[in-house]
C-alpha positions as CSV (number, residue, x, y, z in Angstrom):
1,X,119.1,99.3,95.6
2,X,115.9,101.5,94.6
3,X,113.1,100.4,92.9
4,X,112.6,101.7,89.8
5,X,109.9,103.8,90.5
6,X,111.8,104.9,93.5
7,X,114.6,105.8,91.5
8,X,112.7,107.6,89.1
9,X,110.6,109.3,91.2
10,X,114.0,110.9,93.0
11,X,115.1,112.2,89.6
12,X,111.9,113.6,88.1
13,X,111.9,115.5,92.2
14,X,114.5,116.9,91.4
15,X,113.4,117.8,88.1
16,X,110.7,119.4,89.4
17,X,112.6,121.0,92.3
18,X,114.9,122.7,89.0
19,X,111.8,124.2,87.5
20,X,109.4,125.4,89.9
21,X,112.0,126.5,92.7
22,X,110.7,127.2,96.0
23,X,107.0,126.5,94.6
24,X,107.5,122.8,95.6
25,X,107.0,121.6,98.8
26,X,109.6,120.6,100.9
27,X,108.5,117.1,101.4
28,X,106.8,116.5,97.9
29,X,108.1,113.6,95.8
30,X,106.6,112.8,93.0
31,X,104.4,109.8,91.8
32,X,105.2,107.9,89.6
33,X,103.4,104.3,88.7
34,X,103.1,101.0,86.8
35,X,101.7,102.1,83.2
36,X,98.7,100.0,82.3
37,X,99.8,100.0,78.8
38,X,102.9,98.9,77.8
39,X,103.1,100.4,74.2
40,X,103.4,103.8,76.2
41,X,106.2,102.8,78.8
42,X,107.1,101.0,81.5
43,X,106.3,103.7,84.1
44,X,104.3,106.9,84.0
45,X,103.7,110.2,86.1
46,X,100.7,112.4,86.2
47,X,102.7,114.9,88.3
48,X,102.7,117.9,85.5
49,X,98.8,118.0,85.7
50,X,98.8,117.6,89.3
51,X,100.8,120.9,90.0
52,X,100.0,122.7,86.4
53,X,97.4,125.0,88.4
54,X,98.9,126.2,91.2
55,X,101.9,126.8,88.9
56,X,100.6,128.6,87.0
57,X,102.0,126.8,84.2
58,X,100.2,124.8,80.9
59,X,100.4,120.9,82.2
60,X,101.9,119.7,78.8
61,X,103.9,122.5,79.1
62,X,105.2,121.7,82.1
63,X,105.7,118.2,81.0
64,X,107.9,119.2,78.1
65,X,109.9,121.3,80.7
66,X,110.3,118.5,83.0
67,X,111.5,116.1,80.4
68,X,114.0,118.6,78.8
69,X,115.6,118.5,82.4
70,X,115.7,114.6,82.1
71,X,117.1,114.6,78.8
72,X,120.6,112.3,80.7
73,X,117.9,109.9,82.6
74,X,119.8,106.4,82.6
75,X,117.2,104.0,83.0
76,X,114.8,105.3,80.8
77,X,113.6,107.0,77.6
78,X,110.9,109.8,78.5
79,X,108.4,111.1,76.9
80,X,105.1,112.9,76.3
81,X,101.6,111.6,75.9
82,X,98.2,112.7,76.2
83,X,97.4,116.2,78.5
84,X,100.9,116.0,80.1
85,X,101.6,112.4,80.9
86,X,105.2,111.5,81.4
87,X,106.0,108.1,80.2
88,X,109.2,105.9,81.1
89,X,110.0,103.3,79.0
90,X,112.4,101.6,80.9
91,X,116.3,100.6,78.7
92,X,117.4,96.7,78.1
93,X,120.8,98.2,80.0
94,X,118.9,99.5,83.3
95,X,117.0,95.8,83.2
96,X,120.1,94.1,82.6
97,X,121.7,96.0,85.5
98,X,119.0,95.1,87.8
99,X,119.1,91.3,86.9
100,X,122.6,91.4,87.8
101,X,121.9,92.7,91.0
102,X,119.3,90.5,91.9
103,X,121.1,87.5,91.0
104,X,123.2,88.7,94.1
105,X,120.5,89.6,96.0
106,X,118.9,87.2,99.1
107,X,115.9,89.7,98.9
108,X,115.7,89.5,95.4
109,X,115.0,93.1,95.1
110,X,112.5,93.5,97.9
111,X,113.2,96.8,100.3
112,X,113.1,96.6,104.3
113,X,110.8,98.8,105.9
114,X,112.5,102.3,107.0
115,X,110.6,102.1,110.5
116,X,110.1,99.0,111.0
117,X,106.4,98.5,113.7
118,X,105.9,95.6,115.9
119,X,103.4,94.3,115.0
120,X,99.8,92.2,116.5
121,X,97.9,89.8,114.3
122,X,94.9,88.4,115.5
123,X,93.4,85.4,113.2
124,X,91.7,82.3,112.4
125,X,90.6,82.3,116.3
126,X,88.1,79.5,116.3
127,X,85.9,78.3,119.1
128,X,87.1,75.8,121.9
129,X,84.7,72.3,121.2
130,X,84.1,73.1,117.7
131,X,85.7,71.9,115.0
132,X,87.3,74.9,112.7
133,X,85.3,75.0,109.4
134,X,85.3,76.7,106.2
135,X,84.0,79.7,107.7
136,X,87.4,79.8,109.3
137,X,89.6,79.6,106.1
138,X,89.7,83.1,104.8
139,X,90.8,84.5,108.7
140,X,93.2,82.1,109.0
141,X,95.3,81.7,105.9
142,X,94.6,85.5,105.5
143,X,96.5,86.4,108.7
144,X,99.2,84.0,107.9
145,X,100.1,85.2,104.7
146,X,100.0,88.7,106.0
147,X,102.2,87.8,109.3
148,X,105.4,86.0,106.8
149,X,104.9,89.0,104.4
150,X,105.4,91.2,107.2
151,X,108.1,89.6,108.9
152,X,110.3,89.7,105.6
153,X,109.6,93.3,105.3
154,X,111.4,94.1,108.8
155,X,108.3,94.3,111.1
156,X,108.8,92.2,114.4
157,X,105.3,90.2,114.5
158,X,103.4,88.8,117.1
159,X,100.3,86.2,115.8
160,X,97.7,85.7,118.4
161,X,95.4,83.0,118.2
162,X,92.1,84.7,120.5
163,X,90.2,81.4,120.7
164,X,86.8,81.2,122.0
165,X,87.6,79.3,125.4
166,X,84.4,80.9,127.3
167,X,80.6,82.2,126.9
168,X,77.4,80.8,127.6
169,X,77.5,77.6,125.3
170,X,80.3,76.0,127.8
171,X,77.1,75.6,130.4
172,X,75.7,73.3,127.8
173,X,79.1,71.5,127.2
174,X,79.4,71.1,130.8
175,X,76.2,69.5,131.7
176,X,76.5,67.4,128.4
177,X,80.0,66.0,129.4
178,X,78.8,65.0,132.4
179,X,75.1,63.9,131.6
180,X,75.5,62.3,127.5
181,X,78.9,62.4,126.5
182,X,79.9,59.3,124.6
183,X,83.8,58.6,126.4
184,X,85.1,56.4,123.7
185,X,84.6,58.3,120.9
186,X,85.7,61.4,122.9
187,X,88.9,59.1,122.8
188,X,88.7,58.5,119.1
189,X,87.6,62.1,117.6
190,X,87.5,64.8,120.4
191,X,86.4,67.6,119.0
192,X,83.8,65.6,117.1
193,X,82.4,63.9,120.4
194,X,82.4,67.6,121.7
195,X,80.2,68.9,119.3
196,X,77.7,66.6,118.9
197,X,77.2,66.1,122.4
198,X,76.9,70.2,122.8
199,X,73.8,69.6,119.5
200,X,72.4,67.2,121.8
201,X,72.4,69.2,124.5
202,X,71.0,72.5,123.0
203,X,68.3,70.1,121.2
204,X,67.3,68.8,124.7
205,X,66.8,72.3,126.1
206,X,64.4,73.3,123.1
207,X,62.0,70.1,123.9
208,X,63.3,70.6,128.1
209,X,62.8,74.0,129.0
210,X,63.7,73.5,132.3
211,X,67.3,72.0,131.6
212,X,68.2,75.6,130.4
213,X,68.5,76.3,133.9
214,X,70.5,73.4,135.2
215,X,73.1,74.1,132.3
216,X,73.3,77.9,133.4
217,X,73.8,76.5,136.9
218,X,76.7,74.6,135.1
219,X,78.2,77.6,134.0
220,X,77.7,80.0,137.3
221,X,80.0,77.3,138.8
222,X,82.6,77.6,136.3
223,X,82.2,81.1,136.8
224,X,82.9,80.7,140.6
225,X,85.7,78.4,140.1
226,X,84.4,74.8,141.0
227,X,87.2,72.6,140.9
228,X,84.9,70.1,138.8
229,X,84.0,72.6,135.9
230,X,87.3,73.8,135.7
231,X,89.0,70.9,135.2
232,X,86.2,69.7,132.5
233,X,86.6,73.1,130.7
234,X,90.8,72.7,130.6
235,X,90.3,69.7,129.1
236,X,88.4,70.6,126.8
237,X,90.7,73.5,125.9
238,X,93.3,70.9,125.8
239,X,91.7,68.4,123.1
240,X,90.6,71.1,121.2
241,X,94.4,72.5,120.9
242,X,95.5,68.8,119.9
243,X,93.1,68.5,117.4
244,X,93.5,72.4,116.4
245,X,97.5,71.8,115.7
246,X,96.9,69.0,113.8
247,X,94.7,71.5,110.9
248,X,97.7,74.1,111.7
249,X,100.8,71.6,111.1
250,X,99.3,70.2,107.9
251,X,98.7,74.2,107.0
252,X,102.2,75.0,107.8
253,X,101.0,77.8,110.3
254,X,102.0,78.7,113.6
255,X,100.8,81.1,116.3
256,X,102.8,83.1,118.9
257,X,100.3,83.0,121.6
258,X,96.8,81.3,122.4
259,X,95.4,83.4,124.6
260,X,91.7,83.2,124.5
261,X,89.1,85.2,125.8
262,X,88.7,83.6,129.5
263,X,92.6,84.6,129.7
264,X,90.7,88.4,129.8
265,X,88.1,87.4,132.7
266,X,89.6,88.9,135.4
267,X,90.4,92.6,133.2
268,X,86.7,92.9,132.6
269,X,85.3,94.3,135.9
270,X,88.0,96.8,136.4
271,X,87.5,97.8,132.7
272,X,83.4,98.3,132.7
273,X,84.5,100.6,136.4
274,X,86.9,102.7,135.1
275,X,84.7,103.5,131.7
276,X,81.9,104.5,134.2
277,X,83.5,106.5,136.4
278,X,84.6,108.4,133.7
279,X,81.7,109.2,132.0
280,X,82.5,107.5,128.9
281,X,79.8,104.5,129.4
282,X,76.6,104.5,131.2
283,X,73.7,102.9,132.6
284,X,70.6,101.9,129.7
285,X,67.9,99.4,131.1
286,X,69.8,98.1,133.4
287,X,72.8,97.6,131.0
288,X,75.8,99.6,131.1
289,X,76.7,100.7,127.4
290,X,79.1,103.3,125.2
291,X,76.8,105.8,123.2
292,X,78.1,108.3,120.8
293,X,80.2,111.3,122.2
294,X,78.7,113.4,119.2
295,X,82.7,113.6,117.9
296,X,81.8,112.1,114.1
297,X,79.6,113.0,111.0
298,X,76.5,110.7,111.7
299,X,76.8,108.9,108.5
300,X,80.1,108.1,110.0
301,X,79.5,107.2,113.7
302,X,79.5,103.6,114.5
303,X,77.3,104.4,117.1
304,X,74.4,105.8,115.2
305,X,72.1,104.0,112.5
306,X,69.3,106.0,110.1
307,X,66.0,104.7,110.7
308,X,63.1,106.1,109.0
309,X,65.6,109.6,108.2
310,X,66.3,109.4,111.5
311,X,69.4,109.0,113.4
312,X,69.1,106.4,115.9
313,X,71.4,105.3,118.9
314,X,73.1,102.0,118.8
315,X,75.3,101.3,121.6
316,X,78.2,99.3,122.4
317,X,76.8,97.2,125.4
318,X,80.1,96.3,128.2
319,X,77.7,94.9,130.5
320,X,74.7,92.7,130.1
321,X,71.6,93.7,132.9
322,X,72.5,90.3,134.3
323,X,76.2,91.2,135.1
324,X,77.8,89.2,132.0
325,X,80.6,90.6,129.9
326,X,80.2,90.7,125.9
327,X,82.8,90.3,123.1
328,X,83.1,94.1,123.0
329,X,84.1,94.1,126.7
330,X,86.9,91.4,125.8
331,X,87.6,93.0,122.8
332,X,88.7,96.3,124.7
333,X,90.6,94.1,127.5
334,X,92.9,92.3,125.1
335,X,93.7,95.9,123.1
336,X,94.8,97.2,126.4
337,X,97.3,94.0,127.4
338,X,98.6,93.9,123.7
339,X,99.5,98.0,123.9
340,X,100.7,97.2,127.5
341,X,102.5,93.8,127.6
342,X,103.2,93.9,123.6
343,X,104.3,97.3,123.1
344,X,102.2,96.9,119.9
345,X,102.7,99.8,117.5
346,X,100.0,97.7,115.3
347,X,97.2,95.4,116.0
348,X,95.2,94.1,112.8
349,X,92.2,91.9,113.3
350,X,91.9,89.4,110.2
351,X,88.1,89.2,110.9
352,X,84.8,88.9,108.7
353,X,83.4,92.0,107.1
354,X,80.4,91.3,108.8
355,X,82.6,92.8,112.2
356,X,82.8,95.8,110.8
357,X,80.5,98.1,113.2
358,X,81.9,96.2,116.4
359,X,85.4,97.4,115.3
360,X,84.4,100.7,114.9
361,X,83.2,101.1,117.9
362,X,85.9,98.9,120.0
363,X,88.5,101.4,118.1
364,X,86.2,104.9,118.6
365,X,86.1,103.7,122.3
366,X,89.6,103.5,122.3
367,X,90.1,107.2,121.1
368,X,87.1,107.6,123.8
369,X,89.7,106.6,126.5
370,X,92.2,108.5,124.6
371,X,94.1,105.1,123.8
372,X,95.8,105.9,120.3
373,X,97.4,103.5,117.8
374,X,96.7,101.7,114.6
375,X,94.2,100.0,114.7
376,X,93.3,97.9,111.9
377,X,90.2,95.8,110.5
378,X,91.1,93.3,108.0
379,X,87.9,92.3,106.9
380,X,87.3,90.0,104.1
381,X,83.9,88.7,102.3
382,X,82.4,84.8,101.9
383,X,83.0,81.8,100.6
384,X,80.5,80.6,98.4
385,X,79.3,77.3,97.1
386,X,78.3,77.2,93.4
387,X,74.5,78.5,94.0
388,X,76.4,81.8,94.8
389,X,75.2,80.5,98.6
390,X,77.1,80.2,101.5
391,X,78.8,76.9,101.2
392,X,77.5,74.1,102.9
393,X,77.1,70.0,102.9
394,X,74.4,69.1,101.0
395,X,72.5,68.1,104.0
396,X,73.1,71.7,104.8
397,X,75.5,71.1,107.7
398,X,78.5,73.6,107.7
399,X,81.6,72.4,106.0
400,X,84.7,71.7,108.1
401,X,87.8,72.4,107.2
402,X,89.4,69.0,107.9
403,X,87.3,67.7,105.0
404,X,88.3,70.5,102.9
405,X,91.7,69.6,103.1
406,X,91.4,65.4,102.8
407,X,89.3,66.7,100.0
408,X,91.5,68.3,98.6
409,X,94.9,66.2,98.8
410,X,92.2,63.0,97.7
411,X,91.2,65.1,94.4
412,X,95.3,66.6,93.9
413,X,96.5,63.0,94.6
414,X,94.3,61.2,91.3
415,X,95.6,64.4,89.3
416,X,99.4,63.3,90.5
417,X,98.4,60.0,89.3
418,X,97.5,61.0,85.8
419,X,100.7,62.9,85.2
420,X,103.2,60.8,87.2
421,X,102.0,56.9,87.6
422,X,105.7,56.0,88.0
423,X,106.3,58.0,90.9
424,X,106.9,56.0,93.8
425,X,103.7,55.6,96.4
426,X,105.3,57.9,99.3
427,X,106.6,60.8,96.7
428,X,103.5,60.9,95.1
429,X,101.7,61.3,99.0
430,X,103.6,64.1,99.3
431,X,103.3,65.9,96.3
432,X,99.8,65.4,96.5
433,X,99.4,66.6,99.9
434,X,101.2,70.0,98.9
435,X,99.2,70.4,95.9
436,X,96.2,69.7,97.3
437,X,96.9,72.1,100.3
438,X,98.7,74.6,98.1
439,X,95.6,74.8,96.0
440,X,93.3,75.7,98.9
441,X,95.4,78.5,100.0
442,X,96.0,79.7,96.6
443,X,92.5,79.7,95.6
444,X,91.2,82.2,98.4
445,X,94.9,84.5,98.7
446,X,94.4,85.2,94.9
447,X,90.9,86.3,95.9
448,X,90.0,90.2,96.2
449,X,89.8,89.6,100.2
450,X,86.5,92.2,99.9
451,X,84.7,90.1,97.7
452,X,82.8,87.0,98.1
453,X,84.3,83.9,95.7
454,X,83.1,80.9,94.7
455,X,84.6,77.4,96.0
456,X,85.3,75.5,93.0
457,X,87.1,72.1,93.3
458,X,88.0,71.7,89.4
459,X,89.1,75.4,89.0
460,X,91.3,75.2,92.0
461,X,93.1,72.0,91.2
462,X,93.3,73.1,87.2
463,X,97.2,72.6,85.9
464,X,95.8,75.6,83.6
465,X,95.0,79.3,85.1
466,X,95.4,80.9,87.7
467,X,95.8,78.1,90.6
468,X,98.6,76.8,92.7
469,X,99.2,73.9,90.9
470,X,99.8,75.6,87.9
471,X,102.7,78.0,89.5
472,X,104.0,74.4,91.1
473,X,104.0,73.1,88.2
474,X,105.8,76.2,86.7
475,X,108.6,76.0,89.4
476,X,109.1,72.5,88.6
477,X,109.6,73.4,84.6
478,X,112.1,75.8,85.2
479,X,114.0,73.8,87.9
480,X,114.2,70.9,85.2
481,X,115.8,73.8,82.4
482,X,118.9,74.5,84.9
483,X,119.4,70.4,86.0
484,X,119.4,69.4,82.1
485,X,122.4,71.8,81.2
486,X,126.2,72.0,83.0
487,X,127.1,75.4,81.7
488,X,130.5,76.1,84.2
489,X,130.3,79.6,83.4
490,X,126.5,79.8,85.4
491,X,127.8,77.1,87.6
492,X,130.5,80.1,89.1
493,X,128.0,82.3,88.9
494,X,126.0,80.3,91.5
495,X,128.9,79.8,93.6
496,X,130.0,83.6,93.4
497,X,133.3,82.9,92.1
498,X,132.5,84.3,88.5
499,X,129.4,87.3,87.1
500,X,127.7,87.1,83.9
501,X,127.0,89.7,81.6
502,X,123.1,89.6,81.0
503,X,122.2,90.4,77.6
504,X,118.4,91.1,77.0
505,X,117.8,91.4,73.4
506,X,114.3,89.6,72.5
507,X,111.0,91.0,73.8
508,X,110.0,88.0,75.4
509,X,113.9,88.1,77.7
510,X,112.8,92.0,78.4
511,X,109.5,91.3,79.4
512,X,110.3,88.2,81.7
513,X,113.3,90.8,83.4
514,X,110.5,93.7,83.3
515,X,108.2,91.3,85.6
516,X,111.2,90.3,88.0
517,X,112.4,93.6,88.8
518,X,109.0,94.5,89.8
519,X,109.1,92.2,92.5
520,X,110.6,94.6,95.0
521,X,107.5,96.8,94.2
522,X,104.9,94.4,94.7
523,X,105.7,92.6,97.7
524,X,105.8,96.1,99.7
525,X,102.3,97.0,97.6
526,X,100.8,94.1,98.9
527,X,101.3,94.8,102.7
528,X,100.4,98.4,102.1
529,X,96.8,97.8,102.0
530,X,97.1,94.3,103.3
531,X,95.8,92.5,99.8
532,X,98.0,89.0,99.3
533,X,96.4,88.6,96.0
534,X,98.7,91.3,94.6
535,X,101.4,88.8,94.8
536,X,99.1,85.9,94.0
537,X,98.3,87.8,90.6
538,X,101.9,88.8,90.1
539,X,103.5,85.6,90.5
540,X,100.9,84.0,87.8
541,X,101.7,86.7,85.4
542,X,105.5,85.9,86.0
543,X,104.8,82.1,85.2
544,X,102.7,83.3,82.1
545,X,105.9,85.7,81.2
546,X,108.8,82.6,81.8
547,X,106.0,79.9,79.6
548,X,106.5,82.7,77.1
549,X,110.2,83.4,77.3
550,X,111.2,79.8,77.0
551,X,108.8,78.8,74.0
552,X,110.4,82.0,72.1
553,X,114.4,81.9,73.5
554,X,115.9,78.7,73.4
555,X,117.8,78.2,76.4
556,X,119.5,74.8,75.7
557,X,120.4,75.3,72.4
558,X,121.7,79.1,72.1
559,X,125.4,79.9,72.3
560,X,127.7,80.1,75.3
561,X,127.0,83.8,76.2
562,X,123.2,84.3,75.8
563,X,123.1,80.5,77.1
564,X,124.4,81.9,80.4
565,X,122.1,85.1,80.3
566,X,118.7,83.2,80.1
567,X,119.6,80.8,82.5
568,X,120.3,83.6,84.9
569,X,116.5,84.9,83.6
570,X,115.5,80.9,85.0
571,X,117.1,81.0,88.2
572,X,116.0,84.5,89.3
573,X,112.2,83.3,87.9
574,X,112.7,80.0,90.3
575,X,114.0,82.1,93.4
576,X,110.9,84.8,92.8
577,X,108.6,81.8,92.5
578,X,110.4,80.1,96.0
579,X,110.2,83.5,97.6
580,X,107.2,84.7,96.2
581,X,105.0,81.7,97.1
582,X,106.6,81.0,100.8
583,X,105.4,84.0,101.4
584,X,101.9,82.9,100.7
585,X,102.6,80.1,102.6
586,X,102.8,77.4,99.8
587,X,104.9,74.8,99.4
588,X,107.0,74.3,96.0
589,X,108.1,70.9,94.5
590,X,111.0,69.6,92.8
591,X,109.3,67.8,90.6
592,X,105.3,67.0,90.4
């Protein structure tokens, strides 16, 4: 079944396709979107205006015409506003129709994709002997809500975790695990033991110049392939992983592939060769870099940069004067083995905005080598502290993201306490666990992924608002509505054996079936420009819509018929809510 606007949009085509004749373009279909203002209509088209000129024709004019020719329109009443607006206000039938058919409906609504991609996500990627942080948060439940949205549209996705399992810090690591490393707490907390003892080691080089040099000399033998080294650095890959899963299981996320940057090494060489020998990178300083091939605008070539009113070079660099490989290098290595080995059609990188030059260039190199594709930067702003600041401990230590998220479930689990101190110990570990999780998630996916937000504990965990626990909460409400009644005519309804007639009468019934039908627009809208908080907003303001539904239309107490009706309006509000938040990634309750 069409979405509404999809279905109007084919009938005011053809409208237009009546009236202007062979005027129209073959391919043109006309737009038609969500009105901002309900008093005027559910849906509305600028398309007279759009076309008025070349047409020839007075827009409201042309309006008027094009709604004469919709005069039997179904699922809407039409009509005329401003310079040649065309309004649909949408009929209680058409909604009714729709609820039916959703009620029938596993994907509620939501269209698959007609050419389907397969499709490469690369996020969260932290660094091997680091603990993952809050730096790491947006990237990684970003790229995860983006991967299960695009999986239930049709795509076939690939998530690739690109971890940063080599570079010059793993000298440091290497001479510290064998010079200060502490073995029991290794045992205790890993990744822990491996950072400090990598601080230690970087503070020692600052007050030792000299021991610089012996941990380069660490790292030349990794780079030859000294049995020693390499068995240090795959164990530290390995404890890193451990400790890695443990942050992804409690996340609920899961990665196709690991494969790291060293898994590249060997790529690198051949790639820096065959760049040179054909003329797309050369020799600067001793460096071999990519410069601008004049192709773009200069305020639109990655490779340039105004200085002064001047436009200055700024190269990609593929080769350090010392032989070593950069990120860009690496970057241009695993492009090539996911178009080769993946048969990507799509490759996004769920990456800081701060990236955004090196992706330029990596992708203005590929059209360079005349690799083509889509290529895609998902870039996404900070996380702030409440002094608008990037945020930190207060002994301005970066905050990881394990401690976030015992944070978290600590501050959701006194909350569950308040509401429910009769709920048995383990439940109430549970529900706070999800809660507290949920929350985190919530709190940046409903963020504008551009824009910098502030991390704020209270607002995130608020039963009130905009906030997971607040749509948990909202799930659990309705799933209490349907256990408290035994209506048998919704009970065969739910087994299939029996359909009811929905009958939408009150404002607050039509405006709760309004929202629902316009999940099968959202979901696709929110993959289109890769921006989760679409459905984040949308599933609040269907929450908002059911609070208001149930305080005006009595579900328990109205007769038999509308009885049936609204509690088809509750389940179809509990599936969106299921569907709607799984595909964030958060976990629902059946009780809180």
């Amino acid at each position: 079944m069409m979405t509404l606007p999809e279905q109007i949009a084919e009938k005011l085509t053809d409208a237009l396709r009546a009236e202007l004749g062979k005027a129209l373009p073959v391919d043109f279909c006309a737009p038609v979107t969500v009105s901002q203002d309900l008093r005027y209509g559910d849906y509305q088209s600028n398309v007279a205006m759009v076309l008025a000129k070349n047409a020839r024709r007075n827009p409201r004019e042309l309006a008027q015409a094009l709604i004469n020719r919709l005069a039997d329109i179904s699922e809407a009443e039409v009509s005329l506003a401003g310079p040649g607006f065309i309004n649909f206000r949408v009929t209680a039938k058409e909604y009714a129709v729709r609820m039916a058919a959703m009620f029938e409906d596993e994907r509620l609504g939501v269209p698959l994709v007609k050419h389907p991609k397969k499709l490469v996500i690369d996020f969260s990627a932290p660094n091997v002997a680091k603990p993952m942080h809050v730096g790491h948060i947006r990237s990684t439940i970003i790229g995860d809500a983006l991967a299960r949205i695009a999986r239930f549209m049709g795509h076939t996705v690939i998530t690739d975790n690109h971890i940063g399992d080599w570079g010059t810090q793993f000298g440091m690591i290497l001479w510290g695990w064998k010079n200060l490393l502490d073995q029991q707490e290794l045992k205790r907390r890993p990744i822990e033991a491996l950072l400090t003892t990598y601080k230690d080691v970087n503070r020692h080089c600052k007050e030792q110049p000299a021991l610089l040099e012996a941990c380069k000399a660490e790292l030349v033998r990794l780079q030859s392939g000294d049995v020693e080294n390499l068995s240090i650095w795959k164990r530290c890959i390995e404890l890193t992983k451990c400790g890695l899963e443990e942050i992804y299981s409690r996340l609920d996320i899961h990665f196709d592939y690991w494969l790291g940057e060293s898994f590249y090494n060997e790529a690198l060489q051949p790639l820096v060769e065959d760049l040179l020998a054909r003329g797309i990178a050369r020799e600067s300083e001793g460096a071999i870099c990519v410069f601008s091939d004049g192709v773009h605008a200069p305020k639109d070539d990655p490779f340039l940069v105004n200085k002064d009113g001047e436009w200055q070079p700024v190269p990609a660099i593929i080769r350090k004067a010392d032989g070593g490989f950069l990120y860009a290098t690496t970057d241009l290595a695993t492009l090539d083995y996911r178009i080769r080995e993946f048969q990507a059609d799509s490759i996004w990188y769920v990456v800081g905005a701060t990236q955004e030059k090196h992706f330029k260039q990596i992708f203005d190199i590929e059209r360079m080598r005349g690799v083509t594709g889509d290529f895609r930067h998902v870039a996404f702003g900070s996380i702030l502290g409440k002094d608008r600041r990037p945020f930190k401990t207060r002994d301005g230590e970066t905050v990881g993201l394990q401690e976030v998220m015992d944070e978290a479930v600590r501050r959701a689990a006194r909350v569950v306490d308040e509401k429910s101190p009769d709920m048995p110990a383990e439940e109430k570990a549970a529900v706070a666990e999800a809660v507290g999780i949920g929350a985190i998630k919530f709190a940046e996916l409903s963020q504008n992924r551009l824009s910098d937000y502030i991390f704020d504990w209270d607002k995130m965990l608020s039963l009130t608002g905009d906030t997971a626990p607040y749509l948990q909460n909202s799930y659990v409400r309705v799933r209490a509505i349907e256990r408290k009644i035994n209506d048998p005519v919704f009970a065969a309804a739910l087994s299939g054996a029996a359909r009811i007639r929905i009958i939408l009468t009150e404002e607050r019934e039509l405006h709760l079936a309004r929202l629902l039908a316009r999940f099968g627009e959202v979901v696709p809208a929110t993959l289109d420009d890769c921006r989760p908080n679409l459905l984040a907003a949308y599933l609040y303001e269907l929450a908002r819509a059911f609070h208001s539904f149930y305080e005006a239309c009595p579900v328990l107490r109205s007769d038999l018929s509308t009885r049936s009706s609204r509690l088809v309006l509750c389940e179809l509000t509990s599936r969106v809510l299921r569907l709607g938040m799984g595909l964030l990634g958060i976990r629902l309750l059946e009780r809180m």
